[in-house]
N, C-alpha and C positions, 0 to 999 in steps of 0.2 A: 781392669775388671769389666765384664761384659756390660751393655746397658741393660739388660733382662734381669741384671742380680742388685745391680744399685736400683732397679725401681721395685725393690721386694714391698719397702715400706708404703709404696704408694695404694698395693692392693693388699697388704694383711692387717687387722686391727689390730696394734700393740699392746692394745688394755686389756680386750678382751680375748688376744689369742686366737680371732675367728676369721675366718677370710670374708672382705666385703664382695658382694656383686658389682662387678664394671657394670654401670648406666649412666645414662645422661638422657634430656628430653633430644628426642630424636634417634635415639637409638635401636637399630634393630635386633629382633631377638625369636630365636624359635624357644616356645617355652611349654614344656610336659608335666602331666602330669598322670599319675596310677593308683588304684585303690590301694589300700594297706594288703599285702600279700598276691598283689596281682588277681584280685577277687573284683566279680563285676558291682561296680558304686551307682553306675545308672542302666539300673534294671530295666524300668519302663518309662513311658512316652511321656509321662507325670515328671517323673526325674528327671530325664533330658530336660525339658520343657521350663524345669525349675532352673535349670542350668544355664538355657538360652536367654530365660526371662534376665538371670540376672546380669550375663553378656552384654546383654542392653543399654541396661541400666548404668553401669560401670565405665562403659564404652563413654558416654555422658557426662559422668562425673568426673572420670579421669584424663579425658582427652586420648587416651589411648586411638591408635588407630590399628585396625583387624584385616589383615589380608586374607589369609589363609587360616580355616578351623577345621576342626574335627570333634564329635563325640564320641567316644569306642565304650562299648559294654563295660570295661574297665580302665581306661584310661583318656586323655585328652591334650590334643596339640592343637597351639596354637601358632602363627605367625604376624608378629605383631612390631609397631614401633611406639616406645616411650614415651608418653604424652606429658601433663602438666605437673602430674606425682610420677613416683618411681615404680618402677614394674611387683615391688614387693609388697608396695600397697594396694596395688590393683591384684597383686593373686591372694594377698590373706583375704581381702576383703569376700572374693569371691568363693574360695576354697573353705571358708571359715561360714557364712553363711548356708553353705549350700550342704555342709557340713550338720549345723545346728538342725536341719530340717529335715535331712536324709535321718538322722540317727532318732527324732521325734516319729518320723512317720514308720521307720522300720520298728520301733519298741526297743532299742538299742542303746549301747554307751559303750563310749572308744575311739580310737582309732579310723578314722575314714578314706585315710589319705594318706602315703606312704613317705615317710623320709622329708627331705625340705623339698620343695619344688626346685625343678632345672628349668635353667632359663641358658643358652648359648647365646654370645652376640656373634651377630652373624656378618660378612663381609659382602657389601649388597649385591657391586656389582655381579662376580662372581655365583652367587646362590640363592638370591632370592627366588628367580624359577621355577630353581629346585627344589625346594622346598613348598611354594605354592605348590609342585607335582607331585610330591613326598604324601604330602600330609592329605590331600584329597584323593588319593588313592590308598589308604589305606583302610576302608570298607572291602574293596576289591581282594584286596593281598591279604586280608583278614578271612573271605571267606564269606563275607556276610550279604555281600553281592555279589551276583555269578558273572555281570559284563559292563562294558561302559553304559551301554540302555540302563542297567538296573541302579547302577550307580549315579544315573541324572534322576533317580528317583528319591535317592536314600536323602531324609530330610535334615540329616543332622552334621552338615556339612556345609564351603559356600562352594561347592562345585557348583551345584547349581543356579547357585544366583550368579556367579562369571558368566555361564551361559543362558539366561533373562529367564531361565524358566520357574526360581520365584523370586521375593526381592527379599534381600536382607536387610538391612536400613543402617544398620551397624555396621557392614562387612565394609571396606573401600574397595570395590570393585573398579571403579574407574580407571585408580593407577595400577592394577594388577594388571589389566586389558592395555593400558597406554604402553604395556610393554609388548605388546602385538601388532603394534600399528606402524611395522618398516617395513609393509609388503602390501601387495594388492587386493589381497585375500581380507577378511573380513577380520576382525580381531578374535571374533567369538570362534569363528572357523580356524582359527589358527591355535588358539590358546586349547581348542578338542586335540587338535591333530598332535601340539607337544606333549601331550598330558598323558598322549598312545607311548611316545617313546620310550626305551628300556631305561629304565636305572640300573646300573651295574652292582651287585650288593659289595662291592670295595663303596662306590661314592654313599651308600643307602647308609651303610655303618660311618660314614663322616656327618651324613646329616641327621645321627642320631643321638652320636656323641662328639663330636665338633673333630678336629684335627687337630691343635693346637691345647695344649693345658697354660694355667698360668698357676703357682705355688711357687712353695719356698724356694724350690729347683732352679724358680726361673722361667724362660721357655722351654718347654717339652713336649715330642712328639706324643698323641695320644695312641696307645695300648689297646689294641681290642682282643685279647685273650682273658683279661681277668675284670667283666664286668660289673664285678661287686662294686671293685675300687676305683674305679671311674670317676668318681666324681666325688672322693674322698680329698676335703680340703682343698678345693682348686678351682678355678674358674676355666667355662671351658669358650674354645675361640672355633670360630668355622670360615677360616680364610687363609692365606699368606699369612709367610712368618713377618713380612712386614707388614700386614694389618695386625697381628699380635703386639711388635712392637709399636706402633701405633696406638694402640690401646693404653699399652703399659706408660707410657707418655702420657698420655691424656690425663690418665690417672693421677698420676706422679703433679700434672699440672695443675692450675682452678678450673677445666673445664669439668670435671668430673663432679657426677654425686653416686658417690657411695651407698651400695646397696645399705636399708635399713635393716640392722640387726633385731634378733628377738628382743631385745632391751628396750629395743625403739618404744618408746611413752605414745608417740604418735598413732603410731601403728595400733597399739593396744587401746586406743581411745578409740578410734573409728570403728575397730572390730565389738565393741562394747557397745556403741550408740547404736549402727546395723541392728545388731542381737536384743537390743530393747524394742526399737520400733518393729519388728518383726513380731517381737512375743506380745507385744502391747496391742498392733492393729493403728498403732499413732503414729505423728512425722514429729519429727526431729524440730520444726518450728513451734509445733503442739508442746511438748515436754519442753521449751523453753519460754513458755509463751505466759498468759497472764491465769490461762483458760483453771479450772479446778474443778473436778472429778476422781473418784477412787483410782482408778486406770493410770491417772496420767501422775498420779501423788505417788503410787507403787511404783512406775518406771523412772522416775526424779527421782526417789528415796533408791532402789537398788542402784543406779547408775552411780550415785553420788557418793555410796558405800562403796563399791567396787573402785571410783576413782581415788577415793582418799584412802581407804582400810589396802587395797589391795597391788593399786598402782603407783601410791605413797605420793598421790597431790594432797597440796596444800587447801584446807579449806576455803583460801581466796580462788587457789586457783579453779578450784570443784564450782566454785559460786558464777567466774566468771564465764566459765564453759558453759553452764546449766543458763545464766542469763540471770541470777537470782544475788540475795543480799549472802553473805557468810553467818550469818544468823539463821537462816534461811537453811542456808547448807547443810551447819549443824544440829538443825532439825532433821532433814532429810537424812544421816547419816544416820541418827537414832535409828529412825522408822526403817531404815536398808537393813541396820544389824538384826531387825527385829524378826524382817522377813529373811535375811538372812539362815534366819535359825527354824523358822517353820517347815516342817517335813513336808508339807505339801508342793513348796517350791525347792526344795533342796533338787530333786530332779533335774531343774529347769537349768540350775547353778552349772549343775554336775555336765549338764549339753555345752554349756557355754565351755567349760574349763574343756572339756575332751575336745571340741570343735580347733582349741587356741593354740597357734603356737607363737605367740608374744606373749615373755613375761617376765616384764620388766617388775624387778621387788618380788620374785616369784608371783608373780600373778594368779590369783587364784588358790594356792594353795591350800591358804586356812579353811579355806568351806569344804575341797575336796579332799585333801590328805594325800594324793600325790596327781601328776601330772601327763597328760597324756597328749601326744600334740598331735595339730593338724597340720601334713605338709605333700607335697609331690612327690612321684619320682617319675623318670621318663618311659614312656610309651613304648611301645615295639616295631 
C-alpha cells in the first residue's frame, strides 16, 4: 500500500472527522484570506491601519515571521513562517479581532470573513520568490495601481519597505533581500528587476491554490477547473510530490503540531481575553491584577462567564487564568450572567459570538441563539 494512504491518520482527526492543518514552528506558509462574498472588508485607511496596527502586535506576540504581505479592498495574503504558536492562532487572533471592530464601527452583525482561512505550506526552496512576487504585485494585476512607480507608492504592502522606501519593523526584510545577494548588482536593484518578470498564469494558479492536495485520497494532483472544491477537506501543498510526502511523514512523525481545531479551549481563550481588553480599554495584567474599578469588575465578571457558562472551564480553572481565589470566580460568574442578560450589552455579546469561529461546548451559543463564524478564504 502506498505511503500517502498509510499516513492518512497522521493528517485526519478521527474523533472529530476534521482535517488538521500541517504546521510546525518554522514552517512556511502562503496564507489568504476574503471578505464574506468577495465584498470589500477594508474600506478605508482607518481599516487597513486597524489591520496593520494589529499585524504588529501579533507579529510580537507570536513569533511569527512576515516576508511578504498585502492588503486588497477585499481580501489579504500573507507570506509567512510559523513562529512560537501555530499559524491558527495567529489568524483567529487577528481575523477575529479586526472582525469585532469592523462590524462595531460599520453598525453591523455577521459574517466578515469568508469560509476558514487557507494557509498552503509552501516548499521554500523552489517558491519562496515567487510568491514574495505574487503577492506584491497584486495592487498592479488588481488595477488599483497603474505601474511599478505607483506601486512603490501603494502603502499597504512590504514592496516597499524591500526597497527602503519606508520601514516596516515587523516585515523580515533582510532575509527576503539575502536572497539577492549572488551577484553584483545591489540586492534592492535586483529584488525591482525580478519582481518585472512574467508569471505565467499556469504557475500564478499554483501559487494560489498550491499543486499538491493532501485528504483521504492520499496525494492528489490539484484541479483548477472546479474552484469551489478546492479546498474542500484537504490540505493543500506548493512543491514536489516529494516535499508532499515529506510532509505526510512529518506528520505521521512527533515533529509535527497539528493545526488547532475549532474545539481548541485555547484558541477560544485568547480570542476572548483580545475581545475584553479591547472593549474595556484595559491590559490583560489589569484584569488579573489586584487594582478595583467598575471597568475592570465587568471585564473579570463577563470573561469568567463566558469561560465557565460557555467554554465549560472549571471554576478553578476560570480562577487560575483570571489570577483570582474560586470564590472569587463564583462571584464573578454571578455578576457575568447578570450582564449577560442586560440589553444594553447583549450587542456587544452578539460582536463577539459573530466575529468567533472557536467553539468549543458551542461557544456562545446560549447568549446568541445560533452561530455565525469568522474565517478566510483565498484571495485572487
Amino acid at each position: 500500500m502506498p505511503l500517502e494512504i498509510l499516513c492518512e491518520s497522521a493528517y485526519t482527526n478521527s474523533t472529530m472527522g476534521r482535517l488538521i492543518r500541517p504546521d510546525w514552528e518554522g514552517a512556511l506558509q502562503h496564507v489568504m484570506a476574503r471578505g464574506i462574498d468577495g465584498r470589500a472588508v477594508f474600506h478605508s485607511t482607518r481599516d487597513r491601519s486597524d489591520l496593520h496596527r494589529r499585524l504588529s502586535q501579533l507579529v510580537t506576540d507570536t513569533e511569527i515571521r512576515i516576508y511578504a504581505w498585502v492588503i486588497m479592498p477585499n481580501h489579504l495574503h500573507l507570506l509567512v513562517r510559523t513562529g512560537s504558536k501555530p499559524i491558527s492562532t495567529f489568524m483567529h487572533r487577528l481575523l477575529t479581532g479586526y472582525a469585532i471592530c469592523y462590524n462595531r464601527r460599520e453598525d453591523r452583525k455577521g459574517h466578515v470573513f469568508q469560509g476558514r482561512f487557507k494557509s498552503i505550506l509552501v516548499q521554500e526552496e523552489e517558491y519562496f520568490l515567487q510568491l514574495v512576487k505574487y503577492i506584491h504585485l497584486n495592487p498592479l494585476k488588481a488595477g488599483i495601481v497603474n505601474d511599478y512607480e505607483s506601486l512603490l507608492y501603494y502603502d499597504w504592502s512590504g514592496h516597499a519597505s524591500l526597497l527602503g522606501v519606508k520601514n516596516t519593523s515587523w516585515q523580515d526584510v533582510d532575509f527576503v533581500l539575502s536572497k539577492f545577494t549572488n551577484s553584483n548588482s545591489k540586492p534592492k536593484q535586483e529584488y525591482l528587476k525580478f519582481i518585472k518578470e512574467k508569471i505565467s498564469d499556469k504557475e500564478t494558479l499554483k501559487l494560489i491554490w498550491g499543486n499538491y492536495s493532501l485528504g483521504r485520497a492520499g496525494i492528489t494532483n490539484v484541479s483548477y477547473d472546479a474552484a469551489a472544491d478546492k479546498w474542500n477537506r484537504c490540505c493543500k501543498i506548493l512543491g514536489s510530490r516529494e516535499f508532499a510526502l515529506d510532509v505526510m511523514k512529518r506528520l505521521k512523525g512527533s515533529g509535527s503540531r497539528p493545526c488547532r481545531e475549532r474545539q481548541n479551549i485555547h484558541d477560544a481563550i485568547e480570542i476572548v481575553l483580545d475581545w475584553a481588553t479591547e472593549k474595556w480599554g484595559v491590559t490583560l495584567d489589569s484584569i488579573r491584577g489586584n487594582q478595583r474599578n467598575p471597568e475592570l469588575a465587568n471585564a473579570r465578571a463577563v470573561i469568567t462567564w463566558i469561560f465557565w457558562k460557555q467554554l465549560g472551564l472549571s471554576k478553578t480553572e476560570c480562577a487560575k487564568l483570571l489570577h483570582t481565589s474560586r470564590s472569587g470566580a463564583s462571584k464573578a460568574i454571578a455578576r457575568g450572567a447578570l450582564l449577560a442578560k442586560d440589553s444594553t450589552f447583549s450587542n456587544e455579546l452578539n460582536l463577539l459570538s459573530a466575529a468567533s469561529d472557536v467553539r468549543p461546548h458551542k461557544v456562545f451559543d446560549d447568549f446568541v441563539g445560533h452561530h455565525v463564524c469568522n474565517d478566510t478564504y483565498p484571495g485572487g
